[in-house]
MIBA-51057 format. One record per residue (C-alpha): residue in one letter; residue number from 1; z negated, x negated, y negated; chain. Coordinates in nm, 3 decimals, always signed. Example, Ala and Ser with C-alpha at 12.3 -4.5 7.8 and 13.67 -1.06 7.14 Angstrom:
2
A,1,-0.780,-1.230,+0.450,A
S,2,-0.714,-1.367,+0.106,A
END
This chain:
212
X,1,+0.000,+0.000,+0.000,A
X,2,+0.109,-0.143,-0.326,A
X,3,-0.058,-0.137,-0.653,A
X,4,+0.058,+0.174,-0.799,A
X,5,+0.046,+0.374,-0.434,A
X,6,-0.350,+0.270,-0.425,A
X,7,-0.375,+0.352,-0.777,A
X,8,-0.210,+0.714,-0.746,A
X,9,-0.466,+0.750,-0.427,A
X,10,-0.741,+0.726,-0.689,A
X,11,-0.610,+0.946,-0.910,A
X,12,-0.563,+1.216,-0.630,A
X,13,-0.929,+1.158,-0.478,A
X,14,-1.094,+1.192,-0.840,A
X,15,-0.908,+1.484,-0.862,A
X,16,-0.983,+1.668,-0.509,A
X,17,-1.326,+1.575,-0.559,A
X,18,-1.345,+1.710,-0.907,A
X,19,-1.228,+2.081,-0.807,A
X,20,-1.428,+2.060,-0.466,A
X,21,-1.785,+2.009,-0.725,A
X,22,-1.684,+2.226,-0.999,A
X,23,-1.629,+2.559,-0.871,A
X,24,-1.628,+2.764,-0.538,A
X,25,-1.305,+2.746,-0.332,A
X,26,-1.054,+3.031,-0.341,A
X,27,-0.790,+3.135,-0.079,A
X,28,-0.544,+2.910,-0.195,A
X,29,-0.708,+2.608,-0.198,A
X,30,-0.837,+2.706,+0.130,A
X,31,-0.485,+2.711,+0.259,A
X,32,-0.412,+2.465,+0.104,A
X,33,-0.690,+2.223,+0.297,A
X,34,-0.612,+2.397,+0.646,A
X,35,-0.254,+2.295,+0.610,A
X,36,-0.305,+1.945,+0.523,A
X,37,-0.346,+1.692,+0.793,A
X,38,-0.455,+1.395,+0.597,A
X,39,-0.705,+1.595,+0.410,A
X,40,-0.847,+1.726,+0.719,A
X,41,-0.893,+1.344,+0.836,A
X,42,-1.150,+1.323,+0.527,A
X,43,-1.303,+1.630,+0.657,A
X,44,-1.419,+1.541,+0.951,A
X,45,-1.733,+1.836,+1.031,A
X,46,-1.466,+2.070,+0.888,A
X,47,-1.222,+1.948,+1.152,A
X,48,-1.480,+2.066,+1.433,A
X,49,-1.604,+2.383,+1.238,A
X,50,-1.430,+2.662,+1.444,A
X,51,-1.523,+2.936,+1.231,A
X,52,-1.344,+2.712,+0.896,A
X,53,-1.018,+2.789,+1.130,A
X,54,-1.070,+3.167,+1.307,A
X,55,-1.269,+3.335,+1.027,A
X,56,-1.098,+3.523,+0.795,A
X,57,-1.059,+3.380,+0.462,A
X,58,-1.151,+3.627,+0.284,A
X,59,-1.512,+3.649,+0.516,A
X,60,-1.538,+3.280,+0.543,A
X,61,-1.503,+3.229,+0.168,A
X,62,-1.756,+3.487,+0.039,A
X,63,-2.009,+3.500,+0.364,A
X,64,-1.999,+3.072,+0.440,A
X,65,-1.842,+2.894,+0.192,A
X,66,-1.956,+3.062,-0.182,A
X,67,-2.303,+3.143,-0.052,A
X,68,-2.318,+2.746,+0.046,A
X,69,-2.212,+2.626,-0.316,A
X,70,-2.456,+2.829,-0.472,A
X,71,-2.759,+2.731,-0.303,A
X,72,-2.645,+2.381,-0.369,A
X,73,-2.464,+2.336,-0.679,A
X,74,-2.594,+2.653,-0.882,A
X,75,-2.980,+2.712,-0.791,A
X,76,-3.131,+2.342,-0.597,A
X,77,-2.948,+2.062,-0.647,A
X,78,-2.829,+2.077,-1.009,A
X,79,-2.514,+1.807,-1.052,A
X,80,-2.601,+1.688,-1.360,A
X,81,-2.683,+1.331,-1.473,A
X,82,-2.958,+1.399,-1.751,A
X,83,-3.151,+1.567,-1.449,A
X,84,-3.174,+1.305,-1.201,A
X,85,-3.221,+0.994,-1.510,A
X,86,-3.487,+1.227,-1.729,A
X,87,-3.813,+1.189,-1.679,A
X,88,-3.852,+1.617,-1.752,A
X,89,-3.527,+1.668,-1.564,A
X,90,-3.353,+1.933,-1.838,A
X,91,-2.972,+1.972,-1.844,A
X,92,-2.856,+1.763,-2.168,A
X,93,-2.602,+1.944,-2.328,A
X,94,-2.634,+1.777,-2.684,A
X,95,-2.402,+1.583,-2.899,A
X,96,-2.640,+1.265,-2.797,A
X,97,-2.580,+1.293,-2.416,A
X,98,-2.487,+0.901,-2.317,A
X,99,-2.199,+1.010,-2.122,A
X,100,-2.044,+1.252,-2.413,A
X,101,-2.123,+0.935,-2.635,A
X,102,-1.879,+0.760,-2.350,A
X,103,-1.615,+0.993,-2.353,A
X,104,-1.601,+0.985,-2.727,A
X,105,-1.562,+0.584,-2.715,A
X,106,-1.305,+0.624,-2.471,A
X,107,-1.097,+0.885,-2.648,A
X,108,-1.204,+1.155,-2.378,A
X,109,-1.279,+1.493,-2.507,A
X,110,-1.452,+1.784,-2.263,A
X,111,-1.439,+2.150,-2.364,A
X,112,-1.696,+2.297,-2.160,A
X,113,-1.583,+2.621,-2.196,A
X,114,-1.336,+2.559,-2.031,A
X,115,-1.542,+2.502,-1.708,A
X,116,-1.819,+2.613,-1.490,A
X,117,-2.043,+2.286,-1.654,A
X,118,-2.318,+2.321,-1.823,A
X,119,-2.270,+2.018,-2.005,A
X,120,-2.057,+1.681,-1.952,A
X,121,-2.242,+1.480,-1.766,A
X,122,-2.179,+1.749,-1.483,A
X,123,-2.057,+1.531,-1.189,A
X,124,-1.717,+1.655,-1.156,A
X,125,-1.672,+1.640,-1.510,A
X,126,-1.731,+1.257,-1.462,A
X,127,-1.493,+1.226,-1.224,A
X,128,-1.272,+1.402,-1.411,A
X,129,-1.308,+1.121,-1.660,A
X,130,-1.269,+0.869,-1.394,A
X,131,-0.936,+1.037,-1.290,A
X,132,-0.806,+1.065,-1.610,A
X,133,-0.904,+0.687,-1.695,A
X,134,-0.696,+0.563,-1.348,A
X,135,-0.416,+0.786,-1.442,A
X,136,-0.374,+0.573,-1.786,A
X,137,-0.458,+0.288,-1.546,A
X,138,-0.144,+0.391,-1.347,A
X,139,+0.086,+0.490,-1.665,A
X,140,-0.014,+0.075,-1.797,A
X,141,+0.062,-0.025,-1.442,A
X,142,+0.460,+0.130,-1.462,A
X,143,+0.440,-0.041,-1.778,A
X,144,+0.363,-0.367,-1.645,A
X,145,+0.125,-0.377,-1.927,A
X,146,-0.136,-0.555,-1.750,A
X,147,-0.368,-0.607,-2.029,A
X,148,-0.408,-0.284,-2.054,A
X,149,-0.482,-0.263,-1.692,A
X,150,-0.746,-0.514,-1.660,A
X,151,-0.897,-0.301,-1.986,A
X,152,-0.896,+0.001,-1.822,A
X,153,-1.018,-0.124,-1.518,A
X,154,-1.340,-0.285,-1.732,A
X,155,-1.425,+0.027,-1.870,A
X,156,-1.382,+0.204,-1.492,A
X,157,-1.609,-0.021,-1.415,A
X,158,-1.861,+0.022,-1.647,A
X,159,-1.922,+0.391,-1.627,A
X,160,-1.986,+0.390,-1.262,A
X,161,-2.241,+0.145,-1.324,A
X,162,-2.334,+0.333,-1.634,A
X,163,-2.315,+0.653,-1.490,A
X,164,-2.116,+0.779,-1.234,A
X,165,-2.205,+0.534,-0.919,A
X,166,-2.574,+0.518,-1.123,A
X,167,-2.700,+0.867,-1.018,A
X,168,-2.391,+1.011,-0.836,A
X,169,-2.507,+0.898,-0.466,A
X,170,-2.847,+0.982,-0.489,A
X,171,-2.777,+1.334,-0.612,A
X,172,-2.464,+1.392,-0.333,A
X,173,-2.741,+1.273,-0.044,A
X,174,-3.008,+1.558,-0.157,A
X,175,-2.714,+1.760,-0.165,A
X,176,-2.581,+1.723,+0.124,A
X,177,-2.917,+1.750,+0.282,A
X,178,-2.885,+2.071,+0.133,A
X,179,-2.577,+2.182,+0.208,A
X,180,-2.520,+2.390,+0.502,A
X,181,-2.164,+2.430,+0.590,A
X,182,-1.990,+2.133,+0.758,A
X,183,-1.752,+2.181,+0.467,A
X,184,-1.992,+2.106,+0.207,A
X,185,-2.199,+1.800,+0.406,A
X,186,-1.809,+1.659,+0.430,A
X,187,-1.773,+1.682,+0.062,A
X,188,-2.090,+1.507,-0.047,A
X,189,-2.005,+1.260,+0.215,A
X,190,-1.675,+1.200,+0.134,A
X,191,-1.785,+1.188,-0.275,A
X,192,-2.049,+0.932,-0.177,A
X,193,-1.879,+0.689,+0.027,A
X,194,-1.590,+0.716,-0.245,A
X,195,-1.790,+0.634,-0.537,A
X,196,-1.941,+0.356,-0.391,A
X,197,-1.560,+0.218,-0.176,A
X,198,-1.413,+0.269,-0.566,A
X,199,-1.664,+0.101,-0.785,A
X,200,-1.690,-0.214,-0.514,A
X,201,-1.250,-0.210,-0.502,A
X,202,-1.297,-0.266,-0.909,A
X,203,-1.558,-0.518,-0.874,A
X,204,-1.323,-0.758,-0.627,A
X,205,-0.973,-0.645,-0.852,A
X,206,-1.156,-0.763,-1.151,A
X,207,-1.284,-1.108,-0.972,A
X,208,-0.950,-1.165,-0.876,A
X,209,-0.773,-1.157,-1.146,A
X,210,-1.019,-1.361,-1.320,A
X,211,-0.972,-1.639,-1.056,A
X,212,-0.572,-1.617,-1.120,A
END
């Protein structure tokens, strides 16, 4: 896998992993996961959950999969940063959240109404911000600007270790603890072991090209 192929991978795992955190799933995303080999692969509980395949969507949506994410995302686990680094563990919606200050550095601007979050250190809001910041990544990469992609890269960097890769896998283990649905424990997994496989792939990048 080349450059830009492993670069458009991380674009397109930010991205799944952003809509699987920031809303319940709907029919056609359902489909869309049941007809999808590869995605399956990452899935691997799912794979082996008979009921994800023989229920009907409709049932296994609104009786499995919705009454899962709530319990979870909406009423135990909440999947915001300023709750798992505050000492009184309140939702931070303010103009002096650290990671809105981020975005703003960074040219990245949320509108929360727009979403289910709260506020924007939500987690699939970060790795919203993370996708969007590999897709310039990718755009300097066809450009063969590679200044530009070593920047990018530095500031990648620096938010998971700021942020994202900060709280991120100690929230997605007590919520997969949580979780009850194979689909759900796949999906904190599969967040987890990507945040952590992503922020050490930047980490080596960024060591070798400072040994070229």
């Amino acid at each position: 896998m080349d450059k830009k192929q492993e670069t458009q991978a991380r674009v397109n795992m930010y991205g799944l992993l952003s809509r699987f955190l920031i809303e319940e799933i709907d029919e056609d995303t359902l489909k869309k996961i049941k007809s999808n080999p590869d995605l399956l692969e990452l899935l691997p509980k799912t794979k082996e959950w008979k009921a994800f395949f023989e229920k009907e969507p409709k049932k296994l949506i609104e009786e499995e999969l919705n009454v899962d994410f709530t319990t979870v995302f909406l009423l135990n686990v909440y999947p915001y940063e300023s709750v798992f680094m505050n000492d009184e563990g309140h939702i931070d919606p303010t103009v002096t959240n650290p990671t809105l200050i981020f975005y703003r550095e960074h040219g990245y601007m949320i509108d929360l109404n727009k979403t289910r979050a709260l506020s924007p250190d939500h987690i699939a809001i970060e790795m919203e911000f993370m996708m969007t910041l590999v897709q310039e990544e990718l755009e300097a990469i066809e450009k063969n600007d590679e200044q530009k992609v070593k920047d990018l890269r530095q500031i990648q960097k620096r938010f998971l270790e700021e942020h994202l890769a900060n709280w991120g896998p100690i929230y997605l283990m007590a919520a997969k603890d949580m979780a009850e649905t194979p689909f759900y424990q796949d999906v904190c997994e599969l967040a987890l072991e990507f945040i952590l496989s992503d922020y050490e792939y930047l980490v080596e990048t960024l060591e070798e090209e400072a040994a070229v």
